[in-house]
C-alpha positions in Angstrom: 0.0 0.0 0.0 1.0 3.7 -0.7 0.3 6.1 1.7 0.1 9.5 0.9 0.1 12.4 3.7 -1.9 14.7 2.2 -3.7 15.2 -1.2 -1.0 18.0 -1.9 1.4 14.7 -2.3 -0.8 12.6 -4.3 -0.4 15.6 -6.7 3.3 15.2 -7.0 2.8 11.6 -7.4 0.8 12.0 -10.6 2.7 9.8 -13.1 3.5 6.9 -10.2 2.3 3.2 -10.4 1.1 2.1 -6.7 0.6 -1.5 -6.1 0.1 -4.5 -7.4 -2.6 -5.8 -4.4 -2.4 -9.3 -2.8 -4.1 -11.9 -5.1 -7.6 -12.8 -4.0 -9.4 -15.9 -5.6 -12.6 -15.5 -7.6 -14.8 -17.7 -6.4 -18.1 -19.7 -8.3 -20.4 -18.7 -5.0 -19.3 -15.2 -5.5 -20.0 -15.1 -9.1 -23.5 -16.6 -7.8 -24.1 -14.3 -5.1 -23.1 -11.4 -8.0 -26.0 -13.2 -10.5 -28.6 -13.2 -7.4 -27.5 -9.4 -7.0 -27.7 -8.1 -10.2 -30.3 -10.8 -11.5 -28.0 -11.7 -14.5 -28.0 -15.2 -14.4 -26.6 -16.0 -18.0 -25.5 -19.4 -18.0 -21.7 -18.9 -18.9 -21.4 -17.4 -14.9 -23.8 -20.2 -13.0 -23.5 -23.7 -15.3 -19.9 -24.7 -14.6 -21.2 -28.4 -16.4 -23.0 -26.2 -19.5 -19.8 -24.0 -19.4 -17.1 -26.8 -19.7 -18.1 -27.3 -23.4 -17.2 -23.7 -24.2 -13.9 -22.4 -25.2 -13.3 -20.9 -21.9 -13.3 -24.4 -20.5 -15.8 -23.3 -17.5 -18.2 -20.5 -15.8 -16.6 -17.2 -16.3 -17.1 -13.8 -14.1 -19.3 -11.2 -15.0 -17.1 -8.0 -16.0 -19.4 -6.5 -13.7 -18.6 -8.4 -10.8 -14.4 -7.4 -11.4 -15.6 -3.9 -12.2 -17.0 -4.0 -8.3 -13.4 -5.5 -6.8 -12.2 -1.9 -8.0 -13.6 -0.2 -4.7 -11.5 -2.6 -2.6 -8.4 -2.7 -4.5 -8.1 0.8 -4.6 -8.3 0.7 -0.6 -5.4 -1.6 -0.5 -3.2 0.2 -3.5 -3.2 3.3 -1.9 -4.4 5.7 1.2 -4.3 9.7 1.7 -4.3 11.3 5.0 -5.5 14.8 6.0 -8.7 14.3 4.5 -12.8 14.1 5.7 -13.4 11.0 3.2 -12.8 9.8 -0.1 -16.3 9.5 -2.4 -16.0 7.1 -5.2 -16.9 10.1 -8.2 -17.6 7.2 -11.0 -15.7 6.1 -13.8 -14.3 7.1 -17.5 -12.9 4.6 -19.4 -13.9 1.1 -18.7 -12.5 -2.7 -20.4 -12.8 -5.9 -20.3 -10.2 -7.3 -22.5 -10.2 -10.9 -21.2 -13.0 -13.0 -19.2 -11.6 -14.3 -15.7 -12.2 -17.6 -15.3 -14.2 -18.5 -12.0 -11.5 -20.2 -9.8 -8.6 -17.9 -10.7 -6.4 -15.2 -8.7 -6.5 -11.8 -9.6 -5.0 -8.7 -8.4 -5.0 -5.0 -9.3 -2.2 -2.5 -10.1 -3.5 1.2 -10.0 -1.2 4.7 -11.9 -2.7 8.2 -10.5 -3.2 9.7 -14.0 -4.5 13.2 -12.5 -5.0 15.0 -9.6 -7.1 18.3 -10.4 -9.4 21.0 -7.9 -13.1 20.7 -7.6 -15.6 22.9 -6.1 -15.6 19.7 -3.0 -12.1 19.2 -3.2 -9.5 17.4 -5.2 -10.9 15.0 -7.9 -8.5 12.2 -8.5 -8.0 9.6 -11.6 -6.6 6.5 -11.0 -6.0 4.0 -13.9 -6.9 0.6 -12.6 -5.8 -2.6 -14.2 -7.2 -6.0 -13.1 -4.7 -9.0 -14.2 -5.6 -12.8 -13.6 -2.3 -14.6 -12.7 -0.6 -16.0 -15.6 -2.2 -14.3 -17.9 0.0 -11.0 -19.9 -3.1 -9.3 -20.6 -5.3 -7.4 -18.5 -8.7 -8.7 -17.6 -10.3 -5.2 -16.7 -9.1 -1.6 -17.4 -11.0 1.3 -15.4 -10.0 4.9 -14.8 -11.4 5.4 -11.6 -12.8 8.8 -10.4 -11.7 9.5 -6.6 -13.0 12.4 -4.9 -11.0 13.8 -1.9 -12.8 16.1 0.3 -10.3 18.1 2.9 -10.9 18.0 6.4 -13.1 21.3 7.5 -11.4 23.8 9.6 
């Protein structure tokens, strides 16, 4: 994990890779509990016997369901200090170049693209890749949208 003291050094950090995270194991009752959530149910996430004949060999996560590890990676990439809170602002760009196999490790590398000044406080960009281990390609690619809100004085 980085830990930055303040937002003013996240700024000067703009440029800087911070992780990778620990690898975590995706899971077929997590992709289940992600279908029950979201009520998508396609087969190719909940049939691991229907997915084996498939070219992925198996059930597959939904992109969505990698997409939501991004809240908890960025946690553990980095941390700022001196603030009131840090309010997930949304996202811009968003892949999913390669499907992650149910079963697999994955872990996330984040680079702090820009830091800029909003009316709340300092709105940050985070590029956040999502690799499966083995595999050179990325699974998902997200810039991130992190808003930093000082602490009132």
């Amino acid at each position: 994990m980085r830990s930055f003291a303040n937002v003013q050094e996240l700024k000067a950090a703009v440029g800087e890779t911070v992780g990778p995270t620990e690898w975590r194991t995706v899971t077929q009752d997590q992709v289940n509990l992600f279908a029950d959530a979201t009520d998508d149910h396609q087969w190719i996430h909940v049939d691991p016997e229907r997915a084996k004949e498939t070219p992925f060999g198996g059930t597959i996560a939904h992109g969505f369901l990698t997409l939501s590890l991004l809240p908890s990676f960025l946690t553990e990439l980095m941390s700022v200090g001196q603030i009131q809170m840090a309010v997930n602002f949304g996202l811009n760009k968003v892949r999913f170049p390669k499907p992650v196999p149910v079963g697999s490790r994955v872990r996330a590398s984040g680079e702090l693209v820009d830091v800029k000044n909003s009316p709340a406080g300092q709105l940050a960009t985070i590029k956040v890749s999502v690799e499966v281990e083995g595999e050179r390609r990325p699974v998902c690619v997200a810039e991130a949208l992190l808003l930093y809100v000082p602490i009132s004085e």
